[in-house]
C-alpha positions as CSV (number, residue, x, y, z in Angstrom):
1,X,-192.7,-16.0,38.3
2,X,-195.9,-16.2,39.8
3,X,-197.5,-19.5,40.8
4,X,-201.1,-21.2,39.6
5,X,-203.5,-19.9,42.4
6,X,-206.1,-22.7,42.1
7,X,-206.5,-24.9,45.2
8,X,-208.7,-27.2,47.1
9,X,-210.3,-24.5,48.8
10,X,-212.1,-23.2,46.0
11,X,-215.9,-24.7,45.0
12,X,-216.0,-23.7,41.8
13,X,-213.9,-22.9,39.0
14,X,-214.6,-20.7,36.0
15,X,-212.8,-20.1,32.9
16,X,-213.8,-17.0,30.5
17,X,-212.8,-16.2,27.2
18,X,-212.8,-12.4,27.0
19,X,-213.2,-9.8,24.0
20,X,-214.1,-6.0,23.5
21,X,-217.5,-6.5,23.1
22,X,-218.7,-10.4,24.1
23,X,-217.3,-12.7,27.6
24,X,-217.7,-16.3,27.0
25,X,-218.1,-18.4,30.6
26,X,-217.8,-22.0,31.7
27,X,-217.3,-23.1,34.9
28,X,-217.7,-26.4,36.7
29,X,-219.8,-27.0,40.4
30,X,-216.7,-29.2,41.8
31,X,-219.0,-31.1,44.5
32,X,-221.4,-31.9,41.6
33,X,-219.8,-32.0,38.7
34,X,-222.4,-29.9,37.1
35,X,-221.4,-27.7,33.9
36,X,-222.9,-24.3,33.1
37,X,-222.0,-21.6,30.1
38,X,-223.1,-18.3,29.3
39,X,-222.4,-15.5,26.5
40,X,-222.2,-11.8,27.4
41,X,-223.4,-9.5,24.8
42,X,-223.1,-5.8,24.6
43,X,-220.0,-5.0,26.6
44,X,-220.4,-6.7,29.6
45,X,-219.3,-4.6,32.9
46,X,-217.2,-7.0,35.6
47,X,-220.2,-6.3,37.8
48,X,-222.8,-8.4,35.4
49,X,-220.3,-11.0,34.9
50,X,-219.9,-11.3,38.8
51,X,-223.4,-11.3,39.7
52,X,-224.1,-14.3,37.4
53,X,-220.9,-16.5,38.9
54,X,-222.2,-15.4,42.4
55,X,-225.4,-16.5,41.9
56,X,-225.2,-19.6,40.1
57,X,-222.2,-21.1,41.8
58,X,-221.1,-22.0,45.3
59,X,-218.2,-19.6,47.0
60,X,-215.2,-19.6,46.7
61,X,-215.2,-19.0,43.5
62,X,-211.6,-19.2,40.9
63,X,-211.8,-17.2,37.8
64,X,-209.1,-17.4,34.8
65,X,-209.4,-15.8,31.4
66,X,-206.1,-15.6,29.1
67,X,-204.2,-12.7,28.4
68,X,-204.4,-10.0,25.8
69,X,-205.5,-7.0,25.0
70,X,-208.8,-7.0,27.9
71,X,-205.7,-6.2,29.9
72,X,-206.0,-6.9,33.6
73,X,-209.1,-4.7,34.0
74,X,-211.8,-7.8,34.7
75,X,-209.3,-9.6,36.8
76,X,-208.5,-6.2,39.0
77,X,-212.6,-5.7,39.3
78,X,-213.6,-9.6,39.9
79,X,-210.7,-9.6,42.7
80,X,-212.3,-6.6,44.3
81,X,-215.6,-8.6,44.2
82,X,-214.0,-11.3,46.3
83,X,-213.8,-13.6,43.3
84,X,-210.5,-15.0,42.6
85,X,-209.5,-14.2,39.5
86,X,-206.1,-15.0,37.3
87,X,-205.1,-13.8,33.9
88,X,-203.0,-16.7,32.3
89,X,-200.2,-16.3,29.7
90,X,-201.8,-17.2,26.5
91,X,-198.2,-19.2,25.6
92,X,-199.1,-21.2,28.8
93,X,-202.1,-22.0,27.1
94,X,-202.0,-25.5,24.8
95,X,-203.6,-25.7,21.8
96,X,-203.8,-28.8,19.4
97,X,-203.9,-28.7,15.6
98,X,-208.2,-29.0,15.9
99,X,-208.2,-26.0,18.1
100,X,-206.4,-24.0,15.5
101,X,-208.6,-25.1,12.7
102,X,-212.0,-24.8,14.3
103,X,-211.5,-21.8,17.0
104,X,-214.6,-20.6,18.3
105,X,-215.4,-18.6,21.6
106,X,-217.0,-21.5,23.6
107,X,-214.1,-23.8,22.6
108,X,-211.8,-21.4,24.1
109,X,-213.3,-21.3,27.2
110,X,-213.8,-25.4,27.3
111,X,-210.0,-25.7,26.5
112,X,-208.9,-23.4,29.2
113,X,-211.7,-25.0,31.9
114,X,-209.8,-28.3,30.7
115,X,-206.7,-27.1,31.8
116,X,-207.4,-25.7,34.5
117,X,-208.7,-28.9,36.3
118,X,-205.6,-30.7,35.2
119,X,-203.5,-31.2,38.2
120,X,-200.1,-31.4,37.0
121,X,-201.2,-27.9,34.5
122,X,-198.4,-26.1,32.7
123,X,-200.8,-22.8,32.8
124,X,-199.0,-19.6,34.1
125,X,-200.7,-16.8,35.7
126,X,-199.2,-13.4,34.4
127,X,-197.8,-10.8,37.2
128,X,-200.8,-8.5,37.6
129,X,-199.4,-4.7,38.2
130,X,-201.2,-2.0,40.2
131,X,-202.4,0.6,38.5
132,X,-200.0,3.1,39.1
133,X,-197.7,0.6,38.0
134,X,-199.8,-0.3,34.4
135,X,-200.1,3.4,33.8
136,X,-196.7,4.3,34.0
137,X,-196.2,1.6,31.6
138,X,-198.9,3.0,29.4
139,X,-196.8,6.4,29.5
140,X,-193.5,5.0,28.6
141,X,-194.7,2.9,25.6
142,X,-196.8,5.8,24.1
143,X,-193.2,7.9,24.3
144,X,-191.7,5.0,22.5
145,X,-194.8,4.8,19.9
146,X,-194.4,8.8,19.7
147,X,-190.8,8.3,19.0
148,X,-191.1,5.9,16.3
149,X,-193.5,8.0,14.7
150,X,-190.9,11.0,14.3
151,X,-188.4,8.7,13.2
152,X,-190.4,7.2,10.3
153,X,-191.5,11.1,9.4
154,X,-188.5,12.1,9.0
155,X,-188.0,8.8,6.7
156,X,-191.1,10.0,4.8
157,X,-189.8,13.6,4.2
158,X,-186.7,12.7,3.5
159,X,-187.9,10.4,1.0
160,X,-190.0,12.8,-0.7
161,X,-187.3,15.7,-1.4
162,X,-184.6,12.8,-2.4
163,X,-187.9,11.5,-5.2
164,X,-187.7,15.7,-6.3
165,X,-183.9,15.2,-6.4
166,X,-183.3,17.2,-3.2
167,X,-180.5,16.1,-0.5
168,X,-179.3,17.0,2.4
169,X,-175.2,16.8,1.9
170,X,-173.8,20.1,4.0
171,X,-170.3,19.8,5.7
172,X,-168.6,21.2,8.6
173,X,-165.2,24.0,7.3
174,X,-163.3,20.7,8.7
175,X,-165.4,18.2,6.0
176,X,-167.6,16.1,8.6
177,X,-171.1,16.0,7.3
178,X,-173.7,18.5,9.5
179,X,-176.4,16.4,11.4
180,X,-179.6,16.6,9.8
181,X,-183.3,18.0,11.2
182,X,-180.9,20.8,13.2
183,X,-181.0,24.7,12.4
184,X,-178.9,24.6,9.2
185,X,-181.2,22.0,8.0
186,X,-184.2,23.5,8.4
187,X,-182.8,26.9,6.7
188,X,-181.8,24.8,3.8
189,X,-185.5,23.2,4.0
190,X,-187.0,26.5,3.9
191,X,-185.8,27.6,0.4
192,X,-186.8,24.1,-1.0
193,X,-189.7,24.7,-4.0
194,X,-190.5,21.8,-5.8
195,X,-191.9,21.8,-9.3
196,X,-195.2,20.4,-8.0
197,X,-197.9,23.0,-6.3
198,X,-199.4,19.6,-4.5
199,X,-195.9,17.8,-3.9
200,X,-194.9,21.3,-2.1
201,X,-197.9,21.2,-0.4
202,X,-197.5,17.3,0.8
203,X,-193.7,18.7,2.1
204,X,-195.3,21.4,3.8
205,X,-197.7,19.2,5.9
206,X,-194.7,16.3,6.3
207,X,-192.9,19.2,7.8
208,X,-195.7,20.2,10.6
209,X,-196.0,16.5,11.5
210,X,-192.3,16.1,12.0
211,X,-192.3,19.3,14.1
212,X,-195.7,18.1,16.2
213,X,-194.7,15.0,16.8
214,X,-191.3,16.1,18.0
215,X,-193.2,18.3,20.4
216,X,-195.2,15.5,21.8
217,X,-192.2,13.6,22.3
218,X,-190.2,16.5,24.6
219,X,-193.3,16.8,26.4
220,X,-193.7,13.1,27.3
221,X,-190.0,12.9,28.3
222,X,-190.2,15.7,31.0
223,X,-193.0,13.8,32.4
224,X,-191.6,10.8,32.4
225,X,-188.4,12.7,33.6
226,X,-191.0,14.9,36.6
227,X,-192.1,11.3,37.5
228,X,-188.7,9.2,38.0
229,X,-188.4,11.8,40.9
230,X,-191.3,10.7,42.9
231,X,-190.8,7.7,46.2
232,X,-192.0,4.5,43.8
233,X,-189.7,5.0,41.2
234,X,-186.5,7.1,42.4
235,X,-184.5,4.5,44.3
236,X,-184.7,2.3,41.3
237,X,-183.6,5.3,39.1
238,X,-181.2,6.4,41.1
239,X,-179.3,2.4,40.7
240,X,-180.3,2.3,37.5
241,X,-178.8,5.3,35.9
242,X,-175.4,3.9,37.4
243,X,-175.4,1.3,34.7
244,X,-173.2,2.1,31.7
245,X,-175.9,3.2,28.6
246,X,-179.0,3.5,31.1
247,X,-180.3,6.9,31.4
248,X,-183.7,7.9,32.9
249,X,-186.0,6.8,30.3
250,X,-184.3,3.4,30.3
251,X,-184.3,3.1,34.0
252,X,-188.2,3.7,34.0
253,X,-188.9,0.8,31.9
254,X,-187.3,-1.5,34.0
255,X,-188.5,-0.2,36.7
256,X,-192.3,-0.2,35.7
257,X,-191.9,-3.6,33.2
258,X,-190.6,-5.5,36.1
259,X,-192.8,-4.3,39.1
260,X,-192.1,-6.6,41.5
261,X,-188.1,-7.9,41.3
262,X,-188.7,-10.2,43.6
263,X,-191.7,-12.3,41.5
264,X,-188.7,-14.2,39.7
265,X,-186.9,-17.4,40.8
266,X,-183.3,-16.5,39.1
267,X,-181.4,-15.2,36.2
268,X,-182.4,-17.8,33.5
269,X,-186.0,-17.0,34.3
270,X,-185.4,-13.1,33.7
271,X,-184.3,-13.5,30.6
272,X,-187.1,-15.9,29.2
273,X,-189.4,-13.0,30.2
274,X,-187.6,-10.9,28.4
275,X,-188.0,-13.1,25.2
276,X,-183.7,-13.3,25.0
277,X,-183.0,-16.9,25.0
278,X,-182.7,-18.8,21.7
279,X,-185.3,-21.0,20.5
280,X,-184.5,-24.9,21.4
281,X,-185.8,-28.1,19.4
282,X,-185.6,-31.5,21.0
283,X,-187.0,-34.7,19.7
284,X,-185.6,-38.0,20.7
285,X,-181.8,-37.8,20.4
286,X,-181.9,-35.0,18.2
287,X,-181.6,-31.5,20.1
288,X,-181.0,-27.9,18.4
289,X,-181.0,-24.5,19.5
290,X,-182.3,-22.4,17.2
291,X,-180.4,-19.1,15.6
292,X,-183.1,-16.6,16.8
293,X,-184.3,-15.6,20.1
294,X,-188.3,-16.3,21.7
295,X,-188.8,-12.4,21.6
296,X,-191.4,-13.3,23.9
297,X,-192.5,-11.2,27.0
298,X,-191.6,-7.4,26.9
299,X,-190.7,-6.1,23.5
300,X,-190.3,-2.7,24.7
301,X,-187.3,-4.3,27.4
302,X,-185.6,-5.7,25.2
303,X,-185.6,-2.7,22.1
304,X,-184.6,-0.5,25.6
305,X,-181.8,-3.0,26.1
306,X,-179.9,-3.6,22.8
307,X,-180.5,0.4,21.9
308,X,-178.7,1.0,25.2
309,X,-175.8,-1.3,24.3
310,X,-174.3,1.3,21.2
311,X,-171.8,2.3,23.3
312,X,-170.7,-0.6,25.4
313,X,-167.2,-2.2,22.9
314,X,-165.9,1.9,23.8
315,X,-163.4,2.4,26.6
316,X,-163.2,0.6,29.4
317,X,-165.8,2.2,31.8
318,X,-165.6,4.2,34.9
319,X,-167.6,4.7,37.8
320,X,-168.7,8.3,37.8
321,X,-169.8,10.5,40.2
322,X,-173.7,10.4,41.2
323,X,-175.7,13.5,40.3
324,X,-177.0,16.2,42.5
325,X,-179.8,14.6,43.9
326,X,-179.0,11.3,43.6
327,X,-179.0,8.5,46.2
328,X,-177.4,4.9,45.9
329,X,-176.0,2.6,48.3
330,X,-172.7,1.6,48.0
331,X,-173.4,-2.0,48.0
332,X,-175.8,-1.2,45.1
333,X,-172.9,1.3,43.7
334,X,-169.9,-2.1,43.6
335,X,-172.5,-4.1,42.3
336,X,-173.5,-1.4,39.0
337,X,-169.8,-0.9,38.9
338,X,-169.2,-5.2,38.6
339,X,-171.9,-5.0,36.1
340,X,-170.2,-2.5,34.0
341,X,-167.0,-4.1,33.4
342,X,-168.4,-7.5,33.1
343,X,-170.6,-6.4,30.1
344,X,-167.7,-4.8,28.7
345,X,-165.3,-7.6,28.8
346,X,-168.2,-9.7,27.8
347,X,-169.1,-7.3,24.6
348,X,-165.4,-7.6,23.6
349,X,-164.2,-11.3,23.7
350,X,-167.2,-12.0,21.3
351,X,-166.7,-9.4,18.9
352,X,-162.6,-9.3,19.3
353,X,-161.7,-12.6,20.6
354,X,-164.8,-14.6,19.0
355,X,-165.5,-12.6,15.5
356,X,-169.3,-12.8,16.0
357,X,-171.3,-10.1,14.6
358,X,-172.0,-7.0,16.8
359,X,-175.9,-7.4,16.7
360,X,-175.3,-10.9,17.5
361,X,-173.2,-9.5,20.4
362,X,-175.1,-7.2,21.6
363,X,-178.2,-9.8,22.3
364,X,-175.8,-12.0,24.2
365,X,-175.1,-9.5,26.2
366,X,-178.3,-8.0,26.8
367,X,-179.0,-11.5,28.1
368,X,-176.5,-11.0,30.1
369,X,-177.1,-7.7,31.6
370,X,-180.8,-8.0,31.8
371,X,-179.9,-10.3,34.7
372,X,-177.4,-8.0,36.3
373,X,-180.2,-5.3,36.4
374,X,-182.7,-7.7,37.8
375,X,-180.3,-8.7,41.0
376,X,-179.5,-4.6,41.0
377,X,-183.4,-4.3,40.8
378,X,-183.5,-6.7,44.0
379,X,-181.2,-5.1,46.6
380,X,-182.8,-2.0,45.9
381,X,-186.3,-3.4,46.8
382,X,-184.6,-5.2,49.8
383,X,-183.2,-2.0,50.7
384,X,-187.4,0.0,50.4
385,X,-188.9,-3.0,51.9
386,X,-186.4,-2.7,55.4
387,X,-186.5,1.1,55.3
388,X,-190.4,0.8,55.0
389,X,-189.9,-1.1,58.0
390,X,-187.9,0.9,60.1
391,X,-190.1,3.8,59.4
392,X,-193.3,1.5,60.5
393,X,-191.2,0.3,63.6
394,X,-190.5,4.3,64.9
């Protein structure tokens, strides 16, 4: 993970408290000891907010400001300006029982100046992506948010007709139930008339936002599918895709959510950023783990991981053959293959062997394989970074 920038070397230090509209600033004159605060009305640009540090404290300056939905906009802009500037994990951040109870903007900011001069700080700076990097995962979680919104359209329409007494229930000649939202359905939709001028008009205009937002969804996908082909993210693809229950769209999220494989220290830290590991309680002699996980860090990592997990207590899996196209190593392919098994053997002692629950199951061993993807995620960066290198050396 990455480390708190701050050192010696730096004259001042700043800490800003950042919203939509309004920046909050303190910052201390180290030498001196000297305090000054300002308030930024009106949408301040990085540019006005730079200006003021520049002029009114000594270089080099440190900048910190805690993270949320700003993004890493200010932070990308103030670096640029030759301002050092960290966004820190808001659970990195602590707050005390008179913070909660009288939070204000310029309290914020003192708290987090306060911290930041601590030398033995818990504060930790967040990972700060490129922009290609940040957009990409912009893309993938506005599939995701497209996705859900079919899904709970359909659960609206198909709400509505079962209200009006109307339900889907055709079968196959050999007695299997025929999957819903397909041709036969929507043949069967058609002649649908409910008794209601306005409840047939709601099911009409139920039915165009089912069919638009399935339209937005196939659109993102083959863009998200046009861009997995491109240099940054095809190795990683290309690995990824070996893994039992990844397919493309998987493989892009870890690929953009973790950015940099390399900014981790090991496996147990992986899956603390992936929110995975159960909550813990210690007090004294007493010490509990809790029954839930942190579901901290990426949310949209770890809905990709479980969902991808549906199939993993089936057959004992096989290495397949890689697709046209497709280029892995074979120290990459043994390690995807290891990986495979392992979750599989994994999956069915707790379920088989252990009678737990296969949600409960499943989380374990997305713990589990969220690692195996990370060390995957690192010989394939090894492997860029020395190709890179070979290029640069010709």
């Amino acid at each position: 993970m990455p480390q708190y920038t701050i050192t010696t070397k730096h004259a001042s230090i700043i800490a800003l408290d950042t919203h939509a509209r309004t920046t909050t600033a303190r910052g201390i004159i180290l030498e001196t000891g000297q305090i000054k605060t300002r308030r930024f009305n009106d949408c301040p640009t990085p540019l006005e907010i730079a200006d003021w540090i520049q002029k009114e404290f000594p270089s080099p300056q440190y900048c910190a400001y805690e993270s949320g939905c700003t993004g890493f906009y200010l932070s990308r802009k103030l670096n640029e300006l030759n301002i050092a500037c960290d966004v820190i994990a808001v659970s990195s951040i602590p707050k005390s029982s008179d913070d909660k109870q009288r939070k204000t903007d310029a309290r914020d900011a003192k708290g987090l100046l306060r911290e930041l001069l601590v030398p033995a700080t818990t504060l930790s700076p967040v990972w700060e992506p490129d922009p290609q990097c940040e957009g990409m995962r912009d893309l993938l979680r506005s599939y995701k948010d497209i996705s859900a919104a079919l899904m709970r359209s359909k659960q609206q329409t198909t709400a509505l007709l079962l209200r009006h007494g109307h339900v889907w229930s055709e079968k196959t000649p050999t007695g299997q139930r025929k999957t819903a939202w397909g041709g036969d359905y929507f043949k069967w939709f058609d002649k649908i008339e409910l008794d209601s001028a306005w409840a047939q008009e709601t099911l009409l205009d139920y039915r165009i936002i089912v069919e638009e937002n399935k339209e937005r969804a196939k659109r993102l996908m083959k863009r998200i599918e046009q861009y997995a082909k491109e240099p940054r993210f095809k190795p990683y693809v290309d690995a990824f895709t070996c893994i039992r229950g990844v397919g493309v769209f998987s493989a892009m999220v870890f690929a953009a959510e973790f950015g940099d494989f390399f900014r981790f220290r090991n496996g147990r830290s992986v899956s603390k950023w992936a929110g995975l590991i159960p909550n813990s309680n210690e007090s004294g002699e007493k010490k509990s783990t809790g029954r839930h996980i942190t579901k901290a860090g990426s949310a949209i990592v770890r809905y990709t991981l479980v969902e991808g997990l549906n199939s993993v207590g089936r057959r004992l899996p096989k290495m397949g053959k890689l697709k046209k196209g497709q280029v892995v190593s074979e120290r990459v392919i043994a390690e995807c293959n290891r990986c495979n098994h392992r979750i599989h053997e994994r999956y069915v002692h707790l379920t088989k062997e252990m009678g737990k629950k296969a949600n409960i199951a499943k989380v374990a061993v997305a713990r589990e394989q969220i690692r195996w993807i990370w060390v995957i995620g690192c010989m394939v960066q090894e492997e860029q970074e020395i190709a890179a290198k070979e290029r640069k050396d010709i």
